[in-house]
C-alpha positions as CSV (number, residue, x, y, z in Angstrom):
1,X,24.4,-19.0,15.9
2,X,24.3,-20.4,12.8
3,X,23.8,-18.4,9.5
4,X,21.1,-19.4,8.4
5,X,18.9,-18.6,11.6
6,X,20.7,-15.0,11.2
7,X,18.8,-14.7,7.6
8,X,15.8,-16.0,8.7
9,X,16.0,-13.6,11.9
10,X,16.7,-10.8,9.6
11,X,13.5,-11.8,7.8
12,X,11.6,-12.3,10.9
13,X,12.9,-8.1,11.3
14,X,11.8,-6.9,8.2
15,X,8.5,-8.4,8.4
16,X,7.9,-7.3,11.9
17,X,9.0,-3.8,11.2
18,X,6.5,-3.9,7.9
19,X,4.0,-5.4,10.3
20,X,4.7,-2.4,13.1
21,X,4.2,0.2,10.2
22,X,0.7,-1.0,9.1
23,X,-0.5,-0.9,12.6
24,X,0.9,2.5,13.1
25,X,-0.5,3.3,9.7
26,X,-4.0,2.2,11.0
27,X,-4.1,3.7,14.3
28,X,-3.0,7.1,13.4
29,X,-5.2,7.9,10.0
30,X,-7.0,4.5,10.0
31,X,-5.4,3.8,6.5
32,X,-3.4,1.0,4.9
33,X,-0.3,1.7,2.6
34,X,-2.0,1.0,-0.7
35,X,-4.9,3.6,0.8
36,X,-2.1,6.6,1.6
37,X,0.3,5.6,-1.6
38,X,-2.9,6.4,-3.5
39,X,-3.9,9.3,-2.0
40,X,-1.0,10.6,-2.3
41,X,-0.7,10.0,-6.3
42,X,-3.8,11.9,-6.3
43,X,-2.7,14.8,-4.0
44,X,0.1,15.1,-6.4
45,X,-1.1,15.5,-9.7
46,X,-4.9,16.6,-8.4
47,X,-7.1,14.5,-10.4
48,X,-6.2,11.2,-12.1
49,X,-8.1,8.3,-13.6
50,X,-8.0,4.7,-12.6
51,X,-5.6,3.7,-15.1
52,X,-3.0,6.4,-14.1
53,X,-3.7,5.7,-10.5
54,X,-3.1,1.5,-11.4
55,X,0.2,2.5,-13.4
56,X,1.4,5.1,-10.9
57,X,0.8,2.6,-7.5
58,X,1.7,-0.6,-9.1
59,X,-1.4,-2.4,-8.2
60,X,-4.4,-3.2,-11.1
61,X,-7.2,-1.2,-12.0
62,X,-9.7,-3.0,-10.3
63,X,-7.6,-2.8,-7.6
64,X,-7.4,0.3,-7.2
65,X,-11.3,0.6,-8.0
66,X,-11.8,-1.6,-4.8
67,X,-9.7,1.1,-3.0
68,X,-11.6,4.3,-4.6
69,X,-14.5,2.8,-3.5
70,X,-13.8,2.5,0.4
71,X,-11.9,6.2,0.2
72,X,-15.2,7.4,-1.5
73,X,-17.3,5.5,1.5
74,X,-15.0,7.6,4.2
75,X,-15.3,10.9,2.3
76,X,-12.0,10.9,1.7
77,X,-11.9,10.8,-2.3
78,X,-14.7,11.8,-5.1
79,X,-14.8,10.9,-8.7
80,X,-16.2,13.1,-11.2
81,X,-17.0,12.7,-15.0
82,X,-14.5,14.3,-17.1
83,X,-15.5,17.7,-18.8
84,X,-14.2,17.4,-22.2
85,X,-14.4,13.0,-22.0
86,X,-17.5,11.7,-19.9
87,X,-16.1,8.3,-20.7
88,X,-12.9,9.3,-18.5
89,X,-13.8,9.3,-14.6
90,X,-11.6,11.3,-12.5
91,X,-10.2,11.2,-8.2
92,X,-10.1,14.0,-6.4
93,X,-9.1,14.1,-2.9
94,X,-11.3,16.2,-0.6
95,X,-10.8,18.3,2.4
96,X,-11.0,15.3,4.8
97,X,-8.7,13.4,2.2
98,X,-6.0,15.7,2.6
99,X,-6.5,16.3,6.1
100,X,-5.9,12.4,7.0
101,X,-3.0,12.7,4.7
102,X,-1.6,15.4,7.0
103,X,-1.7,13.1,10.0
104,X,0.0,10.1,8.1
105,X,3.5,8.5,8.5
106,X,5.4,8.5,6.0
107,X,5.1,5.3,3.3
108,X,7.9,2.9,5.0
109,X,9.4,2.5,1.3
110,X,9.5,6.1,0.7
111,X,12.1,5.7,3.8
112,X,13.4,3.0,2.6
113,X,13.6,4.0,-1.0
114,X,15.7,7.2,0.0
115,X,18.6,5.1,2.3
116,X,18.7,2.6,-0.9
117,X,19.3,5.3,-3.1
118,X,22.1,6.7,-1.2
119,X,23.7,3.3,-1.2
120,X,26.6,2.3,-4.1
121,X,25.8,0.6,-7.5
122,X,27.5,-2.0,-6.0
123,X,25.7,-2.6,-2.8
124,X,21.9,-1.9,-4.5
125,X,23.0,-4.9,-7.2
126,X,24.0,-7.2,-4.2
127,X,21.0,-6.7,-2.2
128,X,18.7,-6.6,-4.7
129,X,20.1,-10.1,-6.2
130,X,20.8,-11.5,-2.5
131,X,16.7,-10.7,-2.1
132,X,15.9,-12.1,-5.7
133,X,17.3,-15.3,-4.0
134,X,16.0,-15.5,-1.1
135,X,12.9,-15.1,-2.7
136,X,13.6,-17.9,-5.0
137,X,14.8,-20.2,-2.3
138,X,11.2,-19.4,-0.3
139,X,9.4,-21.0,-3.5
140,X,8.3,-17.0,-3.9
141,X,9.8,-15.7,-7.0
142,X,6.5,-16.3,-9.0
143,X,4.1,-14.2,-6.6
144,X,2.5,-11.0,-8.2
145,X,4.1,-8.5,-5.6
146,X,3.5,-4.4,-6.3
147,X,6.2,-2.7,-4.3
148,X,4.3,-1.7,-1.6
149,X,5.7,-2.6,2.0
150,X,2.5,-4.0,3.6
151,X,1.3,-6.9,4.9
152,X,-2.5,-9.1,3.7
153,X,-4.7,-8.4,1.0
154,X,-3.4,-5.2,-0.9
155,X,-7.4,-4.1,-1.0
156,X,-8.1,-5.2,2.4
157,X,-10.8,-3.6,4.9
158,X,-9.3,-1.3,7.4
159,X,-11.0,-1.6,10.7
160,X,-14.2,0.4,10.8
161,X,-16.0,2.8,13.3
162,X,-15.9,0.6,16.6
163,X,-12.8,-1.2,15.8
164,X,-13.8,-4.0,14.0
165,X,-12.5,-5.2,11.3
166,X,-14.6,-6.4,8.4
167,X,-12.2,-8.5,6.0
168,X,-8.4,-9.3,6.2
169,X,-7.9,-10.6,3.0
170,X,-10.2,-12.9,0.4
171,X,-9.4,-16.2,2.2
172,X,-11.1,-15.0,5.2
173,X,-13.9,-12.7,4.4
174,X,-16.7,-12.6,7.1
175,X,-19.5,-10.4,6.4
176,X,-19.8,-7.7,8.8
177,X,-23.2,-8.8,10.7
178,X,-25.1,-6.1,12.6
């Protein structure tokens, strides 16, 4: 076989197995990986604004208001007025919030993440360049990426109540018609 259907089979892995988690992801708490890395920010810390959330997740602010907003539609988050600033809005996670959170997989990079840290210098500086060029070569080294291993639309609309879902990503919204 030659070595270059070996990379692209290797990339052919990686995105299946990133594919494989999102559908697990889904079926179990009906989440994406944006949804749980954001929860989880929240869980950690107990309240945070936007902006924290946006810094902490890697994704924008309105991005991450888009997400609030679906959570909040589920029950799964609040937001509250700060006390002392009512210019500052806050996230809490509720009781059904941290009960989903309970039933989640682990974030794929959180695994990922922990086997890369164990690895040498050495080895992190070749993959990470090796990747940086494969990137490159794929004409993809200019696309805003947060590092979040999911697949579609970061904000995307996770299947609702009977299984449908509503959006996949901007290029293909279809409104939900009842």
């Amino acid at each position: 076989m030659a070595r270059h259907d070996e990379v692209l089979i290797a990339l052919r892995q990686i995105i299946r197995a990133t594919d494989l988690y999102s559908r697990k992801l889904s079926k179990v708490a009906g989440l994406t990986a944006p949804q749980l890395l954001i929860l989880q920010a929240i869980a950690s810390r107990g309240e945070m604004t936007m902006g924290d959330i946006a810094t902490e997740v890697s994704v924008s602010q309105a991005t991450v208001t888009t997400i609030l907003d679906r959570l909040e539609k589920r029950g799964l988050i609040e937001r509250k007025r700060g006390e002392r600033d009512k210019r500052r809005v806050y996230a809490y996670l509720t009781t059904a919030g941290r009960d989903i959170m309970e039933r989640a997989p682990t974030p794929l990079q959180d695994e990922f993440m922990a086997r890369f840290e164990r690895l040498e210098d050495w080895e992190q500086s070749l993959i990470l360049s090796s990747l940086q060029r494969v990137a490159a070569m794929m004409n993809a080294g200019d696309i805003d990426a947060s590092p979040v291993l999911d697949l579609g639309a970061i904000d995307r609309i996770q299947p609702n109540g009977d299984g449908q879902r509503r959006r996949r990503d901007s290029s293909s919204y279809q409104p939900d018609r009842k």
